[in-house]
VOKOL-290094 format. One record per residue: y, x, z of N, C-alpha, C, O in turn. Coordinates in steps of 0.02 Angstrom, whole numbers, plus 32768, in hexadecimal, padded with zeros to 4 digits. Atoms other than C-alpha are relative to their C-alpha. Layout:
<atoms>
YXZYXZYXZYXZ...
</atoms>
This chain:
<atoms>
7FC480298000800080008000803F802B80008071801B7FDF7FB37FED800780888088802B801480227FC1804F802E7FB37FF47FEF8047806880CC7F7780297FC67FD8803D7FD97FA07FE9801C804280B880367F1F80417FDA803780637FB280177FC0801F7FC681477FF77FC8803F80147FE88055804B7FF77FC7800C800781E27FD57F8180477FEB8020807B7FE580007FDC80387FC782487F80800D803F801F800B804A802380487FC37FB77FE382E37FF9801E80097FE580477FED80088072800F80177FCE83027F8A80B07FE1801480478004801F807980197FFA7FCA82757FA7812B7FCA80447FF27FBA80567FB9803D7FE0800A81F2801F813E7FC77FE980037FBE7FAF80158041802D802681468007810B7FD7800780447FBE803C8056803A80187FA380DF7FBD81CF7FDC80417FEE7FC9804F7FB580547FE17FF5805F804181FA7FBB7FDA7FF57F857FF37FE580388023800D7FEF7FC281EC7FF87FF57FCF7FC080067FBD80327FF6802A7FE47F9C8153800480297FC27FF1801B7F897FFA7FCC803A800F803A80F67FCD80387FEB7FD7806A7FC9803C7FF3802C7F74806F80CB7FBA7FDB7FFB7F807FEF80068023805780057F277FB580AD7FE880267FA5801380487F8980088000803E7EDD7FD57FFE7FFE7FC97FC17FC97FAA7FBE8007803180357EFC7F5F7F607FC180187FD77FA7804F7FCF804B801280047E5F7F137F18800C7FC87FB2802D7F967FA47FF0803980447E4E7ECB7E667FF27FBF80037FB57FB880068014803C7FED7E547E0C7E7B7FA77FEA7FE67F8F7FB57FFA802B800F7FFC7DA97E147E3A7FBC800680287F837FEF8020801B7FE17FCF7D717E6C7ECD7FE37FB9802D800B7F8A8028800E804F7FE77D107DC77F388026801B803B8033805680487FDF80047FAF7D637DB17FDF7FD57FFF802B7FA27FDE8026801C7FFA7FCE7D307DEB80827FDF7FAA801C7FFE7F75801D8028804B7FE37CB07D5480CB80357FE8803880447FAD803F7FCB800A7FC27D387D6C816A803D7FEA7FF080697FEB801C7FBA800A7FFE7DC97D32811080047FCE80087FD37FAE7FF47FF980547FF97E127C818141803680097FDF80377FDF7FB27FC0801780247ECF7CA680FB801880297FD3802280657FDD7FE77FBE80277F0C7CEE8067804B7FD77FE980597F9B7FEA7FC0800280067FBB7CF980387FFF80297FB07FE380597F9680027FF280507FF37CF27F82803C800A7FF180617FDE80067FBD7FE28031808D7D497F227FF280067FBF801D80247F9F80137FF7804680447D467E83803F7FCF7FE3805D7FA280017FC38021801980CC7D197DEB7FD27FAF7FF77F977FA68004802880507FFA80A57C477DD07FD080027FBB7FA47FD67FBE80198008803980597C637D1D7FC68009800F7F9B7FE87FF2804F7FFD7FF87FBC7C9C7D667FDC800780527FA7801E8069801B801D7FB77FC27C617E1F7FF47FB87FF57FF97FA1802E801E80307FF67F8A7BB07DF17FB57FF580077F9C7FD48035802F800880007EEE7BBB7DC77FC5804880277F8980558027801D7FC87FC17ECD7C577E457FF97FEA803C7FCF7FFF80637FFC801F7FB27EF07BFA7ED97FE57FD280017FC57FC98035803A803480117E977B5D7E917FBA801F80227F968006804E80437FDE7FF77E057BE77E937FE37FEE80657FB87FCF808480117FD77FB77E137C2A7F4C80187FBA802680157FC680627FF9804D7FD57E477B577F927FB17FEA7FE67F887FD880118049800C80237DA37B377F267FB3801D80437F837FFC805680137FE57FE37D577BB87F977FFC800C80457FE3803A80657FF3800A7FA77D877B75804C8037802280048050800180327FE67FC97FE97E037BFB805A80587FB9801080657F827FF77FBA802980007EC77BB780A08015801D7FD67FE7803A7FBA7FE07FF280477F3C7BEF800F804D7FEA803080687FB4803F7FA980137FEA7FF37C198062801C80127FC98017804F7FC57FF17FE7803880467C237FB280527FFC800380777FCE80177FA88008801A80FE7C527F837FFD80027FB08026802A7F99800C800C802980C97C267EDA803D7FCA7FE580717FC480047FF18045802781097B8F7E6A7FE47FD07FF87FF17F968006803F801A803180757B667E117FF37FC3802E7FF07F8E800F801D804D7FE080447AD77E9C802A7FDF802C80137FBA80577FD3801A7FB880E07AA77F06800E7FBA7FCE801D7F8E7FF77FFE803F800E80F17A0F7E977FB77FC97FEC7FB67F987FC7805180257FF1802C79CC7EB180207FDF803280467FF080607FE8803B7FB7804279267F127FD2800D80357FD57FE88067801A7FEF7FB87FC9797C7F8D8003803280147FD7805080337FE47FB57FE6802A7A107FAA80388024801A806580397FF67FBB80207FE780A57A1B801C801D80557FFD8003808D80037FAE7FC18018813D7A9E7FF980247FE7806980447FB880807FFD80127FC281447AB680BF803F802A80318041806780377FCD7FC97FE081DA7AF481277FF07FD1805B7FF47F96806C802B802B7FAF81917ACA81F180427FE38010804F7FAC7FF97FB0801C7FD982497AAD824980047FB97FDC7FF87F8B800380028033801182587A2081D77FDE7FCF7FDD7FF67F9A7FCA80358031803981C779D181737FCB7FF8801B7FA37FCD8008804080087FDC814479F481F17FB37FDA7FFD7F787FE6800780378039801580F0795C81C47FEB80147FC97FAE80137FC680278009805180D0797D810A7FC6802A80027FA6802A7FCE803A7FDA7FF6804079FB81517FD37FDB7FEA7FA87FE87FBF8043801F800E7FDC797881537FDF7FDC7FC77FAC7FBB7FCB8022801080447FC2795080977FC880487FF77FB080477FBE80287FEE7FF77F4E79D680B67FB57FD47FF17F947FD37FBE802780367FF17ED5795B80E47FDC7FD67FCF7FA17FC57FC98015801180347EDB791280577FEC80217FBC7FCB800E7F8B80067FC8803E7EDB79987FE27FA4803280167F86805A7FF280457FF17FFC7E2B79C7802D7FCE7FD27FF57F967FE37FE0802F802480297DE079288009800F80087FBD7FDD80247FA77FD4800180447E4179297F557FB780337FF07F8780237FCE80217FB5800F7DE079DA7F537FB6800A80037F9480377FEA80447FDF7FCE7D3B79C37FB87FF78048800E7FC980697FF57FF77FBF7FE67D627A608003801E80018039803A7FCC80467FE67FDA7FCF7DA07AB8809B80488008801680737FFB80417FBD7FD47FFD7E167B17805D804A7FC17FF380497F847FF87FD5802380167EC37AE280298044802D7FEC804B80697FF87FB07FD080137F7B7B207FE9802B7FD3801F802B7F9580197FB980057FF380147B16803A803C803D7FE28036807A7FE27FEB7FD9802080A67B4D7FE080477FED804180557FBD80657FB7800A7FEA81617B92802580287FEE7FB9800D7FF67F827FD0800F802A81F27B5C7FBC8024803F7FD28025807C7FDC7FD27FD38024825C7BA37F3B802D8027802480508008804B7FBC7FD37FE282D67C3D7F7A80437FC18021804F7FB5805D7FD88020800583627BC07F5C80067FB9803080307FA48057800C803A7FDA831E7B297F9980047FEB8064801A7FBE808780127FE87FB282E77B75805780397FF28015802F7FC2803A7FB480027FD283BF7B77809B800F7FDB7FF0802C7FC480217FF38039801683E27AE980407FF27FB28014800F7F7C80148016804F7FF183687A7280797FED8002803F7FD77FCD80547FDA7FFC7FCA837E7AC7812F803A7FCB8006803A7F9380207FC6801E7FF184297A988120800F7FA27FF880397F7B800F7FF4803E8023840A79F780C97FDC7FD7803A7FFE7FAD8058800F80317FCD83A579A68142801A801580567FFD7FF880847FE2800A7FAB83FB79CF81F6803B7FD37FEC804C7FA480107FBC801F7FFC8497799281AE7FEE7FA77FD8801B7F7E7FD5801980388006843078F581697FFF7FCD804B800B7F9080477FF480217FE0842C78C48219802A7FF0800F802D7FBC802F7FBB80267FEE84DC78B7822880207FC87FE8803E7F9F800B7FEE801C80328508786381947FC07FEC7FC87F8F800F7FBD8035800F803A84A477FF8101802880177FC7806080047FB67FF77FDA803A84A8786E80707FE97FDC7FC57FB17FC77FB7801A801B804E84B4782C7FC37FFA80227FD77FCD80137FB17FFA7FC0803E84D578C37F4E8014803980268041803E804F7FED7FC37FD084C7796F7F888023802E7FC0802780077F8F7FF77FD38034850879FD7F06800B804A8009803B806880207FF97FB77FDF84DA7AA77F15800E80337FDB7FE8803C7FAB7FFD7FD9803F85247B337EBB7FEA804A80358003805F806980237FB27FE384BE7BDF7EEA801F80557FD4801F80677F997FF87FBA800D84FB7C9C7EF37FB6802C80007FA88042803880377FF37FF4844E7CE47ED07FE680487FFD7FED80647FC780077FC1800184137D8B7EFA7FE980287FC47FC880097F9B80577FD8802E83AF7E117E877FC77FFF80147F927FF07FF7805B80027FE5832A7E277F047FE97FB07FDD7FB77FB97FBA801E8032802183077D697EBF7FED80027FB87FD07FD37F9D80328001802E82D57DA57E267FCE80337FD87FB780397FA0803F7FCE801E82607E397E36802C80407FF18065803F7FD97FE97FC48010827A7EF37E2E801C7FFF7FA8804C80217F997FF48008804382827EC37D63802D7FEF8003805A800D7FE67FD98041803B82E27E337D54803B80087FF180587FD47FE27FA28024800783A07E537D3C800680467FEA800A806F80177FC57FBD800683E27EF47CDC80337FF7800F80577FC680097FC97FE07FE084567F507D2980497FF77FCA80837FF77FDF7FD1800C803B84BC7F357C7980247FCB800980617FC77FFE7FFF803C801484AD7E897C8A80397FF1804A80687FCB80417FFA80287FD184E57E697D388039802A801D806C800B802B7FBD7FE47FEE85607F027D7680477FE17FE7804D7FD07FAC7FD580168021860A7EC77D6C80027FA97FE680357F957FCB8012803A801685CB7E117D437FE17FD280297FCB7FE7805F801E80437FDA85877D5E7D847FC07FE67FC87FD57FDE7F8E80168018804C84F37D1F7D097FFE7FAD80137FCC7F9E8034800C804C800085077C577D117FDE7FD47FF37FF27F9D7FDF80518012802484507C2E7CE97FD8802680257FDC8063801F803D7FDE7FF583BA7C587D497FD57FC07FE37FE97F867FE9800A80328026832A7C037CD47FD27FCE80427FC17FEA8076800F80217FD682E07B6D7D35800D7FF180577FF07FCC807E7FE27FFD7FC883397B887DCB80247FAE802D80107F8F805E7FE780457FF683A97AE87DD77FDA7FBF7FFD7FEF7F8A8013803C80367FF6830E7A797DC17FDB800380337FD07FD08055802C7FEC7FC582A57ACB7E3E80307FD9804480247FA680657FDE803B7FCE83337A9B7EB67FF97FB77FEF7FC67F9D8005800A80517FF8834579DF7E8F7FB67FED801B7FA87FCE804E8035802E7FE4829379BF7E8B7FC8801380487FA17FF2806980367FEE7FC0823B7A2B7F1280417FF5803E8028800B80727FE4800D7FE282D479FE7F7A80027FC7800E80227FBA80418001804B800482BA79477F637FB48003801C7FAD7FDA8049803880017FD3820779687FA17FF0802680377FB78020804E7FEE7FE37FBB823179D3803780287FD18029801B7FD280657FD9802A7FD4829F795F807E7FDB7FA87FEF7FFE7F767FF4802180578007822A78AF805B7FEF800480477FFB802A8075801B80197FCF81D6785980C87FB280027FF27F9D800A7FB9803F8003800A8123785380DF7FEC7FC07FFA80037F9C8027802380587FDF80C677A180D07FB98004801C7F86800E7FFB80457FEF7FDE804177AB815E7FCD7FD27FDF7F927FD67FEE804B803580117FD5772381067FED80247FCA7FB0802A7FC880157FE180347FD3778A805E7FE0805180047FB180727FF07FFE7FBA80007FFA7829808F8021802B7FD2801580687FD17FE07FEA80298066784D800D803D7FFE8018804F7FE2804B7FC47FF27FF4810B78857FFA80297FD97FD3801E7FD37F977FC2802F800181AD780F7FF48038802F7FC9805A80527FEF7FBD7FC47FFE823778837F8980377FE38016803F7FA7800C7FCF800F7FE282CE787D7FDF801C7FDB7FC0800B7FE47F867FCE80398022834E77F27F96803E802C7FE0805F801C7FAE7FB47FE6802283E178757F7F800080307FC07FD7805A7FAD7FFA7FD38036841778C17EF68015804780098038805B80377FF17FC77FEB842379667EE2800D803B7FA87FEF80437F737FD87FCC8054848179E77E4B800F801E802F802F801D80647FF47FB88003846C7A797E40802C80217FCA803680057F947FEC7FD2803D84CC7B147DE37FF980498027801A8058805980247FAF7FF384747BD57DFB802C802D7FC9803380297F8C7FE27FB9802C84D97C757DC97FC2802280327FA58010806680107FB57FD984897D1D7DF5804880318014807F802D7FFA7FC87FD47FE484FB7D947E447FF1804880177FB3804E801580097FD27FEE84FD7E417E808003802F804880198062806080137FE67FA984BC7E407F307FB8800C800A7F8F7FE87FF080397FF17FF784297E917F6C7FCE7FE080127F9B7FE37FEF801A80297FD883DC7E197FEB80327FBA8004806E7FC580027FE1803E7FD2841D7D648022800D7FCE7FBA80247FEC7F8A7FF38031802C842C7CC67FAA80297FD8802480137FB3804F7FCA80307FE084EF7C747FD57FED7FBD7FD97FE87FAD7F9E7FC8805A8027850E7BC57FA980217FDD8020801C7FDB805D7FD980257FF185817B577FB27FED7FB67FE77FEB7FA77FAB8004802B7FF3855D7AB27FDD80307FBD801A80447FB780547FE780437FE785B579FA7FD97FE77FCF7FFD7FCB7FC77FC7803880387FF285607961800D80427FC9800780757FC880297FCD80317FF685B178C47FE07FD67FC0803C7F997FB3803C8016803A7FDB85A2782D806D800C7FBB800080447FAD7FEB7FC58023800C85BA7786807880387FE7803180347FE5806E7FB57FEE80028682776880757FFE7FCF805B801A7FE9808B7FEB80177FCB866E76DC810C7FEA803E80407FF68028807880257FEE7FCD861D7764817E8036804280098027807680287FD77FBD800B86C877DB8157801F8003803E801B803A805B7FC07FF57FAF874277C281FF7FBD8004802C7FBC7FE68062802680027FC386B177DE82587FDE805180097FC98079803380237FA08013867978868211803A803280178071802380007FCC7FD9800F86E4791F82487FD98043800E7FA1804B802880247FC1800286CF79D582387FE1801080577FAC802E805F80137FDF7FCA86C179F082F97FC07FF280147F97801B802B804380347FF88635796E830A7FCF801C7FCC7F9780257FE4803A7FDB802285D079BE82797FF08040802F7FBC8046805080017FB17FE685E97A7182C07FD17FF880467FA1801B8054800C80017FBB85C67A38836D7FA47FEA80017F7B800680258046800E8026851579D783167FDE803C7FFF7FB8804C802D802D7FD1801384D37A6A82C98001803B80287FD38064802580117FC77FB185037AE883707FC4800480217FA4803380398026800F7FC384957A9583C87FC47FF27FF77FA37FD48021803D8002802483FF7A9B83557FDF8047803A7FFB8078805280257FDC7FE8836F7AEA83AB7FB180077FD17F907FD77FC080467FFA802A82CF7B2383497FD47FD680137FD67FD78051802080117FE682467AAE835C7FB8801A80057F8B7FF38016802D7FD8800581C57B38834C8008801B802E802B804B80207FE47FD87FD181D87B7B83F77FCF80447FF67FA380447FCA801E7FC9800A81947C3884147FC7800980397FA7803E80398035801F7FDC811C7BFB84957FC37FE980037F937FEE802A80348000801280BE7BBE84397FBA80177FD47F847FFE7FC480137FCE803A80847C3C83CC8018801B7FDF8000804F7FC97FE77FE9806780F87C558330801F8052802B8030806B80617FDD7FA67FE681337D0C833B80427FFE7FC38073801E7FD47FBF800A802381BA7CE782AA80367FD57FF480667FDF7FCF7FCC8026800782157C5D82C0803180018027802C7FFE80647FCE7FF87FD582BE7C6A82E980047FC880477FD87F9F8056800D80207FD482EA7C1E837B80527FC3800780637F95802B7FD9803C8017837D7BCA8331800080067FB48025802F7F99800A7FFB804983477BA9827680447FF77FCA8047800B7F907FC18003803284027B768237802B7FF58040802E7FD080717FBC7FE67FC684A27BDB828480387FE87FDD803B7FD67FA27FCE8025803785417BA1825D803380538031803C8068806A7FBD7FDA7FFE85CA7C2A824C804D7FE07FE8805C7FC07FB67FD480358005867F7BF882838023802F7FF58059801E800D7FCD7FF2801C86DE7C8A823880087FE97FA87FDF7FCE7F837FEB802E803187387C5A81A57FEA80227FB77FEE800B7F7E802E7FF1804286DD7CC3812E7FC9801D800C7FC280577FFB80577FFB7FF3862B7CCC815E7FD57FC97FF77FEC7F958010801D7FCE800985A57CC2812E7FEB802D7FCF7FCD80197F9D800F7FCB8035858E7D5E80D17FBE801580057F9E8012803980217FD87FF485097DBC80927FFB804580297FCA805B804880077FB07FE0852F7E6680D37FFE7FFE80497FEE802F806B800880197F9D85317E20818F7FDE7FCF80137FD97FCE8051802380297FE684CD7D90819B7FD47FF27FDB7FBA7FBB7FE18056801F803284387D8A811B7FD4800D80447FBA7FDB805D804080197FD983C27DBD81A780257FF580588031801780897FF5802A7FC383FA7D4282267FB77FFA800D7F8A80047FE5803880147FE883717D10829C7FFE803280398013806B8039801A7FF27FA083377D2E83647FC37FD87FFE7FB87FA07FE7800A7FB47FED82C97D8283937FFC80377FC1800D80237F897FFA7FF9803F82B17E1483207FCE7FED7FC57FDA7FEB7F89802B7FFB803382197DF882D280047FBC7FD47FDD7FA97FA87FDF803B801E82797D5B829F803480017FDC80447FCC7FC07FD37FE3801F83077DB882507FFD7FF27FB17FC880037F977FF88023803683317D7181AA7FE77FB07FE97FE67F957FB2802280527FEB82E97CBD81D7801C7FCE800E800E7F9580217FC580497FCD83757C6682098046800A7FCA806D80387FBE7FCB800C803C83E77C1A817D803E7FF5802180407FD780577FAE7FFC7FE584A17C2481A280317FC87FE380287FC17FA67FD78030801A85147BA68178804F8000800E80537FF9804B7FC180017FDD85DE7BA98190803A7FD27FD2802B7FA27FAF7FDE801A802C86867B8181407FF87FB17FEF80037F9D7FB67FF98046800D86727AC28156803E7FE7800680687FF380317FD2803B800E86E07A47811C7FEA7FD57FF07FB17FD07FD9800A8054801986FC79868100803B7FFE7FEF806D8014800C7FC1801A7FEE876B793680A77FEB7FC07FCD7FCE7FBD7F96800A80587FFB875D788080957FAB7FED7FF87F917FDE802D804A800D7FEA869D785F80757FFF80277FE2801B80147FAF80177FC77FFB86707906805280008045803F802B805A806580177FC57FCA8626799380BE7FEB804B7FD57FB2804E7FBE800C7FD7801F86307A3F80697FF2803480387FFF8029807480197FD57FC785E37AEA80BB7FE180367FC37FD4801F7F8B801B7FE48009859F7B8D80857FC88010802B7FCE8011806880467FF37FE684E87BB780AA7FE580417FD67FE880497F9980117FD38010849C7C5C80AC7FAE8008800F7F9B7FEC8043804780067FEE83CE7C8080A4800280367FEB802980487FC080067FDD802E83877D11808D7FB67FFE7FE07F837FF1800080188035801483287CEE7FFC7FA1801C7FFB7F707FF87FF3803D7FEE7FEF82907D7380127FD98009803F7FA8802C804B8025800C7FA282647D4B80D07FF17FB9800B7FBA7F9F80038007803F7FFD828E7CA480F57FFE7FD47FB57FE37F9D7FB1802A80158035827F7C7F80447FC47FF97FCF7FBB7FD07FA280247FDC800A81F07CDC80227FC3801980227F9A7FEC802980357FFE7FEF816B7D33806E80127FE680537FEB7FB880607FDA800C7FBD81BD7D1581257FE67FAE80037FC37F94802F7FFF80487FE581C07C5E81067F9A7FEB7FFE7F797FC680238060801A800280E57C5880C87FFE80138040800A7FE5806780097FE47FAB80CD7CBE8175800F7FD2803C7FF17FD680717FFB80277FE081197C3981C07FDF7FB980037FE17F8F8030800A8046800C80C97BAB816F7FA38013801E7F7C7FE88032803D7FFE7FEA80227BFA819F7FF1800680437FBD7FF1805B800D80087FB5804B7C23825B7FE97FB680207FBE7FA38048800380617FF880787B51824E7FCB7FE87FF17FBF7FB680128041801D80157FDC7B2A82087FCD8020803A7FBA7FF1805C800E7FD97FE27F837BA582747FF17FD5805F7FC47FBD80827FE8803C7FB27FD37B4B83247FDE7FBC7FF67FB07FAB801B800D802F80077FBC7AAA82DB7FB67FEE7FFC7FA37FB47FF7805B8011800B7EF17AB882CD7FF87FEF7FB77FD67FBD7FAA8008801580317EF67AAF82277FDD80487FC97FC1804B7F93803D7FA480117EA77B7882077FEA800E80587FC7803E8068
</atoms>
């Protein structure tokens, strides 16, 4: 493993830097119960099919299956429930195993932000416009030509991924089906790339409705989302979840990448905890920047988490 560690970031654990890679045709240890998938989506569908086929759990940051109606695109703090299309996705399967997928980079701070502030207010149209890192698209993806000096105003499929895996992160479950509700609000998107290392900004306004306006004010949001406490306590097992999953910063230009991508307490929770600041209202609207960063808590950070949750929950 420390032959191919790229991370400028962190250094490569002792543990597992001299883990050896194994050609996927290699069979899997009889001892494995969880595997964790990064593969690109073109040829993680029908790989993880394999190894759910095979009993195995399947924590995927994939694509390929977060829109299967028995596959829940899982963030614990707020969807908790949708674990349990599991359940069904093993009868579906006659199997064991099963996939759970995390969300899009983009989607993860977004639909944080989108549902705490759902309890304040009923959201009809959200609209998110994202500052999106490089790390989001691969040591490859972005010449240096292309992007020094520049914004590119197009990442491809990006702005879809939000609407619709954001509309099924924030549903409802129906306990008699077991399926997922997509949320009612609308949601537009618009994705530039930009030239930050780590952290995916956006800027977010959520329209409400207009009778529910003299009642909304910035102090009363701010004061809402303070007082958010993780509902993953560290008690009970999880070793990464922050212990307040969405911070709200009250200087007047935060949050940034270069100081707050890895938000999150304790450390091994450090980049886990989406940031949010810069709120305003003005008349039925609620605007705010939201910061994630988008290879932890968007990324492998957030599967790690979805498997501790599964893990606790009796469900591996």
């Amino acid at each position: 493993m420390k032959d191919i560690w790229q991370l400028s970031d962190f250094e490569i654990p002792t543990t597992v830097k001299d883990l050896v890679l194994q050609d996927l045709s290699v069979k899997e240890p009889k001892n494995t119960d969880i595997v964790f998938s990064g593969l690109p989506s073109k040829i993680a569908g029908p790989i993880e099919a394999k190894l759910r086929a095979e009993g195995l759990a399947v924590f995927s940051n994939a694509a390929a299956h977060r829109l299967d109606s028995d596959v829940p695109i899982l963030i614990p703090e707020i969807n908790a429930e949708h674990l349990a299309l599991v359940e069904k996705q093993k009868e579906t399967h006659n199997t064991e195993g099963f996939i759970v997928t995390n969300s899009n980079c983009s989607v993860s701070g977004a639909a944080i932000f989108l549902k705490e502030l759902s309890k304040i207010v009923s959201i009809q149209t959200a609209v998110v416009t994202t500052y999106q890192a490089l790390s989001g698209a691969g040591f490859n993806g972005v010449s240096a030509l292309d992007i020094n000096g520049n914004v590119l105003p197009f990442i491809k499929n990006e702005e879809e991924k939000i609407r619709v895996e954001g509309q099924k992160i924030l549903g409802n479950r129906d306990k008699q089906t077991n399926e997922i509700m997509p949320a009612p609000m609308q949601i537009i998107a618009n994705c530039a790339r930009v030239n930050v290392t780590n952290g995916h900004l956006e800027a977010v306004t959520v329209f409400f409705d207009k009778n529910n306006a003299n009642t909304v004010s910035v102090d009363r949001v701010i004061e809402k989302l303070k007082g958010l406490q993780s509902p993953l306590p560290l008690e009970k097992g999880y070793h990464i979840a922050p212990q307040k999953h969405l911070i709200v910063k009250e200087e007047t230009d935060r949050p940034q990448p270069r100081f707050d991508v890895y938000a999150g307490n304790p450390t091994a929770a450090r980049g886990m905890a989406v940031s949010v600041g810069r709120i305003r209202i003005h008349e039925n609207t609620i605007s705010a920047f939201v910061l994630v960063h988008n290879t932890i808590r968007g990324g492998a950070g957030g599967s790690v988490l979805n498997a501790e949750h599964a893990k606790i929950e009796g469900v591996i």
